[in-house]
C-alpha positions as CSV (number, residue, x, y, z in Angstrom):
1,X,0.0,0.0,0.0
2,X,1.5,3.7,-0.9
3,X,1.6,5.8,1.6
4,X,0.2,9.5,1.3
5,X,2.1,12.6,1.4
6,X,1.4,14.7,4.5
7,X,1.8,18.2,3.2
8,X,3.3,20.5,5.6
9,X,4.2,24.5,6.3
10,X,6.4,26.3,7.3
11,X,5.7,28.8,10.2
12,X,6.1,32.2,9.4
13,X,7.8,33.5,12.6
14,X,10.3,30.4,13.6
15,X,10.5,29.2,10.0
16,X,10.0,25.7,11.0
17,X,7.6,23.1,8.7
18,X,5.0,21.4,10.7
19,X,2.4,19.2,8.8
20,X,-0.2,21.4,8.0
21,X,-2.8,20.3,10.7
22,X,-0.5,21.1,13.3
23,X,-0.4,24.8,12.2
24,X,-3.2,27.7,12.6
25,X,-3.6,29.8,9.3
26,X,-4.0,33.2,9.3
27,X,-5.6,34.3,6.0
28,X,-6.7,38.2,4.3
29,X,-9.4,37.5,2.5
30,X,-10.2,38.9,-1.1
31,X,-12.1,42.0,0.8
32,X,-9.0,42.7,2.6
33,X,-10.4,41.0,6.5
34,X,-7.6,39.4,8.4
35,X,-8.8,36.8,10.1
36,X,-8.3,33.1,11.3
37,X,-9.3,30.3,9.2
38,X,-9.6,26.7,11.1
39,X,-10.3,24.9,8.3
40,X,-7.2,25.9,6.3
41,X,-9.2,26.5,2.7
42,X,-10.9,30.2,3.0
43,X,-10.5,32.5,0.1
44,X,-7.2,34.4,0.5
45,X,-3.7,34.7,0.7
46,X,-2.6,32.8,4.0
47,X,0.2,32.6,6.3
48,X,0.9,29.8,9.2
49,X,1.9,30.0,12.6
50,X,2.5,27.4,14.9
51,X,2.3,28.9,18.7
52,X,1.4,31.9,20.0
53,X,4.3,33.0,20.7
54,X,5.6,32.6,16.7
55,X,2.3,34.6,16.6
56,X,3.2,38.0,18.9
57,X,6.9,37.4,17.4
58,X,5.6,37.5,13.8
59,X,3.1,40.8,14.6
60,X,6.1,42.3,16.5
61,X,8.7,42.1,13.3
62,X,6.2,42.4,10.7
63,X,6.1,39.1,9.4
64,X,2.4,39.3,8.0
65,X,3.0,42.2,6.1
66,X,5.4,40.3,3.9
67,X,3.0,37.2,4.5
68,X,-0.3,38.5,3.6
69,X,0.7,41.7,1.8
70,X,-1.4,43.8,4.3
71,X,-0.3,45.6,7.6
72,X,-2.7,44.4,10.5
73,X,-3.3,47.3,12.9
74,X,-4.1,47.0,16.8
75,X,-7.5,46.3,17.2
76,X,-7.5,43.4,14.5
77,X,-4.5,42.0,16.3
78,X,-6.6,41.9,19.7
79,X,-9.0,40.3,18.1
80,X,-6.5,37.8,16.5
81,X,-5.0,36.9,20.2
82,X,-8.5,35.8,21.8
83,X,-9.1,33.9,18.6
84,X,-5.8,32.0,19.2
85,X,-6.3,31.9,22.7
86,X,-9.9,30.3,22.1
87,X,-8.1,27.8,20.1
88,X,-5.3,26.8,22.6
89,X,-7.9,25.9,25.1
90,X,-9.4,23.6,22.6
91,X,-6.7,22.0,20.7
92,X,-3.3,21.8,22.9
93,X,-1.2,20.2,20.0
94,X,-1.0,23.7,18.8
95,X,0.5,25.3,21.9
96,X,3.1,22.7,22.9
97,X,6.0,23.7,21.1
């Protein structure tokens, strides 16, 4: 029996490739929303992060504008943190790195 590829990522902060799954996408969408997309196929230009802490590292040096092409400003990065903090509480594969 073949064996199927597991496509991975690589994180946009650390630089590290996870398989995909392991990772959290952050896409903009075609209207220009940042946002984050669980299911890893929304509309969009997309960027992966693999902890939280890749996440405040990548907001502090400006990794998503080079990623996504678009600056993300204070209040969508708020909004971005509880999201991800949502998300660690459900699924702790994510956050133990």
């Amino acid at each position: 029996m073949i064996s199927r590829k597991i496509p991975t990522r690589r994180c946009v902060s650390c630089k590290k490739s996870f398989p995909k799954k392991e990772l959290v996408r952050i896409v903009r969408t075609p209207s220009g929303e940042v946002r984050v997309d669980l299911t890893g196929k929304a509309n969009g230009r997309g960027a992966y992060v693999c902890s939280l802490e890749c996440f405040n590292e990548a907001i502090k040096k400006k990794r998503f504008v080079n990623a996504l092409n678009i600056g993300i400003d204070n209040e969508t990065t708020k909004v971005l943190v509880e999201e991800l903090d949502r998300i660690m509480k459900k699924e702790s594969c994510f956050y133990e790195r």
